[in-house]
N, C-alpha and C positions, 0 to 999 in steps of 0.2 A: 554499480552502486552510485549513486544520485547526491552523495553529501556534496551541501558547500562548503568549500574550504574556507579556513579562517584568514583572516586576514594575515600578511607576510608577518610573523612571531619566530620566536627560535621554536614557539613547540607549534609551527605549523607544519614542520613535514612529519609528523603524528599523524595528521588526518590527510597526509601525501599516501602515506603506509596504508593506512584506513582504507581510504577509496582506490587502493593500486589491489587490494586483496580478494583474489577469486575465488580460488579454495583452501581458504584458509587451514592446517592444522591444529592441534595446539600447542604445540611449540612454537608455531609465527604466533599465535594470540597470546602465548604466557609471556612473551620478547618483547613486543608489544604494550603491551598490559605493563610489562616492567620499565619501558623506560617512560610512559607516562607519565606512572606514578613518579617517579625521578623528577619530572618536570612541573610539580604540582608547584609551585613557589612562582612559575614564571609565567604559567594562564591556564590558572586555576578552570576556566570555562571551555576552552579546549581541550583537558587534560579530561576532565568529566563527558564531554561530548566524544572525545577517542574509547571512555573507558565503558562508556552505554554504548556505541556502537558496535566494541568487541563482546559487550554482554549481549549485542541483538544477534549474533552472529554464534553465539553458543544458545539461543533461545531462552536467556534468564530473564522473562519480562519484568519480574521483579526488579531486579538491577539495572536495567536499561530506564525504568523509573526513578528512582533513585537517583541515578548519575547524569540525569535530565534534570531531574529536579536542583538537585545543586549548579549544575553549570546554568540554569535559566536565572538562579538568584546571583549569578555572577554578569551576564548577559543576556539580557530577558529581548531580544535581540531578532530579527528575521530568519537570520542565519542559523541560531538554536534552532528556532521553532521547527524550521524548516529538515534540520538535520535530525533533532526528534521525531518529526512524522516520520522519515525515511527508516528510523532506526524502527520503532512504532510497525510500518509496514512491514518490516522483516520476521517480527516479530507475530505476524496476521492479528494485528491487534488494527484491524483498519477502522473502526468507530472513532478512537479516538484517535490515528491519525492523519483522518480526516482534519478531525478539529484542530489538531497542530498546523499544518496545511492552509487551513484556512484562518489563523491567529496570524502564521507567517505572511501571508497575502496582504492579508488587513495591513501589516505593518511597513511591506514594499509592494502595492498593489500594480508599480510595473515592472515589476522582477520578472520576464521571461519566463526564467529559468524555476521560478518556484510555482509559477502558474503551470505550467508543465506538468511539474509533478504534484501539483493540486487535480489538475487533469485525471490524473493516475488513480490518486487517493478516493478519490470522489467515486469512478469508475468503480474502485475494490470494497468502496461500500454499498454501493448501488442506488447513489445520491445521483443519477443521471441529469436530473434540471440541474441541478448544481455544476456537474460538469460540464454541460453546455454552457452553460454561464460564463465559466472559463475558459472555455472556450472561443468564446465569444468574444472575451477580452483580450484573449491572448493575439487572437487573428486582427484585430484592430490594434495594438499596439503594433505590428509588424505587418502593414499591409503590403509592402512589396513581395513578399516572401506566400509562398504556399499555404494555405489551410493548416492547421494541425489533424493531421491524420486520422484521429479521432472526429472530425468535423461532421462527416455525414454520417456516421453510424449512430451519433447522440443525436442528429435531429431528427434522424429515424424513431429513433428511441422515443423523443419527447413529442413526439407526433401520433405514437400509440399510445404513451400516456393521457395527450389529450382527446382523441379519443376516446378514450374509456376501454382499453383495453384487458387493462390490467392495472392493479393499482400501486403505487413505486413503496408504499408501508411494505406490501406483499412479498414484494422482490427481494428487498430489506429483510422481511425475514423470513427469507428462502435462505440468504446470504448469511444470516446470523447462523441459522440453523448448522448449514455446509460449515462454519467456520468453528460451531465449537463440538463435532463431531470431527474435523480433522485437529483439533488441537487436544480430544480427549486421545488421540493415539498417536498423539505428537510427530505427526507429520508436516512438516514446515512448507510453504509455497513459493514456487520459483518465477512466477510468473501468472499474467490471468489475459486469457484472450476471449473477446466477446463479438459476435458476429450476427449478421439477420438471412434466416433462409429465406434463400432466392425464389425455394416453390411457394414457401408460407410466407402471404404479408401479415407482421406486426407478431411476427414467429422470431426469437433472439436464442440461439445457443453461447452460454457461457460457460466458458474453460476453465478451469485451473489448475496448471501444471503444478506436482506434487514428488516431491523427493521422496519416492517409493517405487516399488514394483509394481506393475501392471496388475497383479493378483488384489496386491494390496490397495490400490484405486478402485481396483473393481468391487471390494469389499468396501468400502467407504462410497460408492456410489449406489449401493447397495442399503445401507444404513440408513442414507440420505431419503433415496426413495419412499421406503419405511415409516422414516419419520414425519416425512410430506404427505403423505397418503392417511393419516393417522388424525391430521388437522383438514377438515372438509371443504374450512375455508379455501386454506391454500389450491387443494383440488380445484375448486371453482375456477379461483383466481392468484397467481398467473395460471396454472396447469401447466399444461403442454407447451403455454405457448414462452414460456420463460423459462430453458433448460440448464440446470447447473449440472455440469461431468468433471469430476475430476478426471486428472490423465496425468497417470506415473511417469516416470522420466529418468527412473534405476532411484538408487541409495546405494 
C-alpha cells in the first residue's frame, strides 16, 4: 500500500497501522477505525485520511469520499491528495484518482515518490501520454539511477498512438467499460500488468488481477467481450490489438 505517512504526530502511527496492513480482517479494521476516531482532537486530517483508507479497504467508495473530503478541508496538502488517489485506486475508482494524483504532482511536482505513483494511476486509467510524461519527469529528476521500469513499455505505447494505431479515447473506454462490469459484481483489483507482444508490433495485452476465482474471471472476461463486440467502434479500434483479461487470483 503506497500511502504517505503524515508528518511525525501522536496520530501518526494511525497510518503506520494503515500502510503495515495486508490482509486486513475486520476486527484489525473495527481496532483501527476505533482508536482513530479517539484521536480526532489531535489531526483531525489524519484521523480522516486513516478512516477513508480503512473505508477503501472494506470497498465503501462512498466513505472513502467523504472522509477525503474532510481531511483535504483540514490539509488540502500533497500528502492528502496523494493518499486519496491511493485510497481512490483501491477502490478501482481510477478516473478520479488519476486526478488526485495529478492535483498532488501539481502541488510537489519533484516528489519522487508521488510521481511513481502517478505513474501507476495514469497507467490504471489508460492516460498512457500522460504516464510517459511522468515518466519522463520522474527519470530526469534522478538521473543517476535507472529508468523507471515502466520507461520503455509507455514509449512503445505512445509510439502506436502516434502512429495511428489505435486511439488512447478508445482504450479509455475499453477500460471504463472492464471497470464498471467488475464493480457491478463487486470484484475488487489487486493489481494491473500491461505488456506488448513480441510477435505482434503495436499489439499490448493488459492484465488485471482480480480477487476471484478463475471461473469467475472467466465469466467477467466474458461479459467484457460481449460488451466490446456490441460497440463496432471499439471492434475497429483498438480490436485485437489492445487486449483487457482479467485474471483471478482465489477470494
Amino acid at each position: 500500500m503506497s500511502y504517505i505517512p503524515a508528518p511525525q504526530t501522536k496520530a501518526n502511527d494511525l497510518m503506520d497501522r494503515l500502510m503495515a496492513m495486508d490482509a486486513p480482517n475486520e476486527i484489525t479494521l473495527r481496532r483501527l477505525e476505533r482508536d482513530a476516531e479517539a484521536a480526532m482532537d489531535v489531526d483531525p486530517a489524519v484521523v480522516h485520511t486513516v478512516l477513508g483508507g480503512v473505508a477503501s479497504l472494506r470497498g465503501d467508495i462512498k466513505s472513502v469520499r467523504e472522509h477525503f473530503r474532510i481531511a483535504l478541508q483540514h490539509a488540502d496538502s500533497s500528502v492528502t491528495y496523494q493518499n486519496y488517489s491511493v485510497a481512490l485506486s483501491l477502490v478501482d475508482e481510477w478516473r478520479d484518482s488519476l486526478d488526485a494524483a495529478d492535483t498532488a504532482h501539481s502541488k510537489a511536482p519533484d516528489n519522487t515518490v508521488i510521481l511513481d505513483s502517478a505513474i501507476k494511476r495514469a497507467v490504471e486509467a489508460g492516460q498512457f501520454r500522460m504516464a510517459h510524461k511522468y515518466c519522463n519527469r520522474l527519470n530526469a529528476l534522478r538521473p543517476g539511477e535507472a529508468p523507471h521500469s515502466l520507461t520503455g513499455l509507455l514509449e512503445k505505447f505512445v509510439a502506436s498512438l502516434d502512429a495511428g494505431t489505435f486511439g488512447e479515447s478508445n482504450i479509455q473506454r475499453v477500460l471504463e467499460i472492464a471497470g464498471s462490469i467488475q464493480r457491478a459484481e463487486s470484484v475488487p483489483s489487486t493489481g494491473i500488468s500491461a505488456k506488448l507482444d513480441q510477435d505482434e508490433p503495436h499489439s499490448f495485452l493488459f492484465r488485471r488481477f482480480v480477487t476471484a476465482s478463475p471461473e469467475m474471471a472467466a465469466t467477467l472476461n466474458s461479459t467484457l467481450a460481449d460488451e466490446i463486440v456490441s460497440h463496432d467502434d471499439l471492434v475497429e479500434d483498438p480490436g485485437l490489438l489492445f487486449v483487457h483479461l482479467f485474471v483471478g487470483v482465489g477470494d
